[in-house]
C-alpha positions in Angstrom: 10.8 -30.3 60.7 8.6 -30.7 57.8 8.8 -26.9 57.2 12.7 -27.0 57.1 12.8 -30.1 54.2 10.2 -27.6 52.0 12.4 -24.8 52.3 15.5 -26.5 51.7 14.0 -28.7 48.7 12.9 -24.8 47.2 16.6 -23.6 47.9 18.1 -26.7 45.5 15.4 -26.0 43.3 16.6 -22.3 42.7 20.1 -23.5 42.9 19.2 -25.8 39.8 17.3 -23.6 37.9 19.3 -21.5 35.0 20.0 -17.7 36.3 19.3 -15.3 33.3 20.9 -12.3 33.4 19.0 -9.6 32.6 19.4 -7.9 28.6 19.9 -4.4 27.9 16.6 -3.6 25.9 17.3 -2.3 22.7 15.1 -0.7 20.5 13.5 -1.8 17.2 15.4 -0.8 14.3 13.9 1.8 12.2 11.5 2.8 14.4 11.7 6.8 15.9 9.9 8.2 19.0 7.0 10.2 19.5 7.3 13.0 17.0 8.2 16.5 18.4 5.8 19.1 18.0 7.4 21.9 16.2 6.3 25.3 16.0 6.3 27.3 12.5 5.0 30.2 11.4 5.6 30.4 8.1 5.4 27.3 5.6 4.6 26.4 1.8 1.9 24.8 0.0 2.0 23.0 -2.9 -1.5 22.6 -4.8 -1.3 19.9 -7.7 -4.4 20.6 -10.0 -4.6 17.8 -12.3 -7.8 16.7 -14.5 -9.1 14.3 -12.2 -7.5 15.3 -8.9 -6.5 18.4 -6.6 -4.0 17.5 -3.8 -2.8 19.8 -1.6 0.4 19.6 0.5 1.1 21.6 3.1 5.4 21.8 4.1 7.4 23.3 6.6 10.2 25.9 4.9 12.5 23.2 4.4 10.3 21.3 2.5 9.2 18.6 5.1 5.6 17.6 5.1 3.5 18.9 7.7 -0.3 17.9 6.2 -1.9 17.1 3.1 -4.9 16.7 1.7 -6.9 15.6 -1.9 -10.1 15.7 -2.8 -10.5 12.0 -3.3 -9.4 11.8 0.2 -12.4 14.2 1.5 -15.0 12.1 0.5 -15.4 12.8 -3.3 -15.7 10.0 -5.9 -15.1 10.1 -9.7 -15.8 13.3 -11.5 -16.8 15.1 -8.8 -13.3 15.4 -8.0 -12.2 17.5 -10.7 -14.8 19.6 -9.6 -13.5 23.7 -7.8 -15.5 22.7 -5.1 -14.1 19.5 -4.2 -10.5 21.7 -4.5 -11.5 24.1 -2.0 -12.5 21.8 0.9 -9.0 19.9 0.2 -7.4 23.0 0.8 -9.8 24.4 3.9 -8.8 20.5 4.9 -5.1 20.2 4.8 -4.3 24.1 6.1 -6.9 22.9 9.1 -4.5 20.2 9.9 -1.4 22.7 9.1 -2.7 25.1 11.9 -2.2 23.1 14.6 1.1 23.5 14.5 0.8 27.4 14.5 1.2 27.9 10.3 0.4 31.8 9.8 1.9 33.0 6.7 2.4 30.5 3.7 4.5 30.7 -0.1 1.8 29.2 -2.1 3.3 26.7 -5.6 0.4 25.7 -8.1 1.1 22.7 -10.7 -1.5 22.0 -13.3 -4.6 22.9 -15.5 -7.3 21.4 -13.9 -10.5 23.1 -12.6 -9.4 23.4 -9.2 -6.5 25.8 -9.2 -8.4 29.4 -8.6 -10.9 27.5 -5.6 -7.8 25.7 -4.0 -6.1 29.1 -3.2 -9.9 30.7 -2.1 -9.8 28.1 0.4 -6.4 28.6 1.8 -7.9 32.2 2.1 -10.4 31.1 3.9 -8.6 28.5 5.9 -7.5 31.7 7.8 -3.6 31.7 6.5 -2.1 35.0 4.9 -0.5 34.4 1.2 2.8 35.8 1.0 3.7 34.6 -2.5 1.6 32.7 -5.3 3.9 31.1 -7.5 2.7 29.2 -11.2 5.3 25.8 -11.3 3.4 24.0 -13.9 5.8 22.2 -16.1 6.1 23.6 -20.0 7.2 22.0 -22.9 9.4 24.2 -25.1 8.9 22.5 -27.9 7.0 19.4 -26.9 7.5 16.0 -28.1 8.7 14.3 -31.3 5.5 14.5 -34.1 4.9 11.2 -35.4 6.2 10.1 -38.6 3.9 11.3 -41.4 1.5 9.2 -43.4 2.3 8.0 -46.4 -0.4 7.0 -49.0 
């Protein structure tokens, strides 16, 4: 008897209680899945050479970023790296990452006058990719900016 008032007392207690229906789960705004892992074969690679700085990037042929790399970003710190040295080990770094995904042949873009622009694309050779194209992008002036106004004494 006992056993029958704790089950019926449970019963009106579930009765009672609030039913929630259960909500479609959505999925956070902005947020994509896992990446896909895409197979190329053929890519580009842009190698900024600035005074202070080498970064490398490392694109698909459309132009979407597969890996980078800079020298600060390898370990280097202050002048060394400006330094060809610190270039090449950017480059060995970011084509490293770039071969995961299967990169063979690559259309090489160089931007800049800093030190590292000859040692960046010695380290894509040695990286193990072919170069297909080498290509000079850096930006020049045709006839620069306005002179200041002269002195007058």
């Amino acid at each position: 008897m006992a056993e029958e008032n704790i089950k019926s007392e449970a019963k009106a207690a579930e009765s009672k209680a609030p039913v929630k229906a259960a909500a479609p789960v959505k999925a956070a705004k902005g947020k994509k899945g896992k990446p896909k892992r895409r197979l190329l074969t053929e890519g580009k690679v842009f190698i900024q050479a600035s005074f202070n700085n080498t970064i490398v990037t490392v694109t698909d042929p459309n132009g979407e970023v597969v890996s980078w790399s800079s020298s600060g970003t390898c370990g280097f710190k202050g002048p060394r790296k400006a330094t060809p040295y610190a270039a090449q080990v950017a480059a060995e770094t970011a084509i490293t990452k770039a071969k995961v995904f299967g990169l063979e042949k690559v259309h090489v873009y160089v931007k800049g006058a800093g030190n590292g622009r000859e040692q960046a694309i010695r380290g894509l050779q040695a990286g193990g990719v072919s170069i297909e194209r080498l290509t000079d992008i850096t930006p020049v002036p045709h006839n620069g900016c306005r002179p200041r106004k002269s002195r007058r004494v």
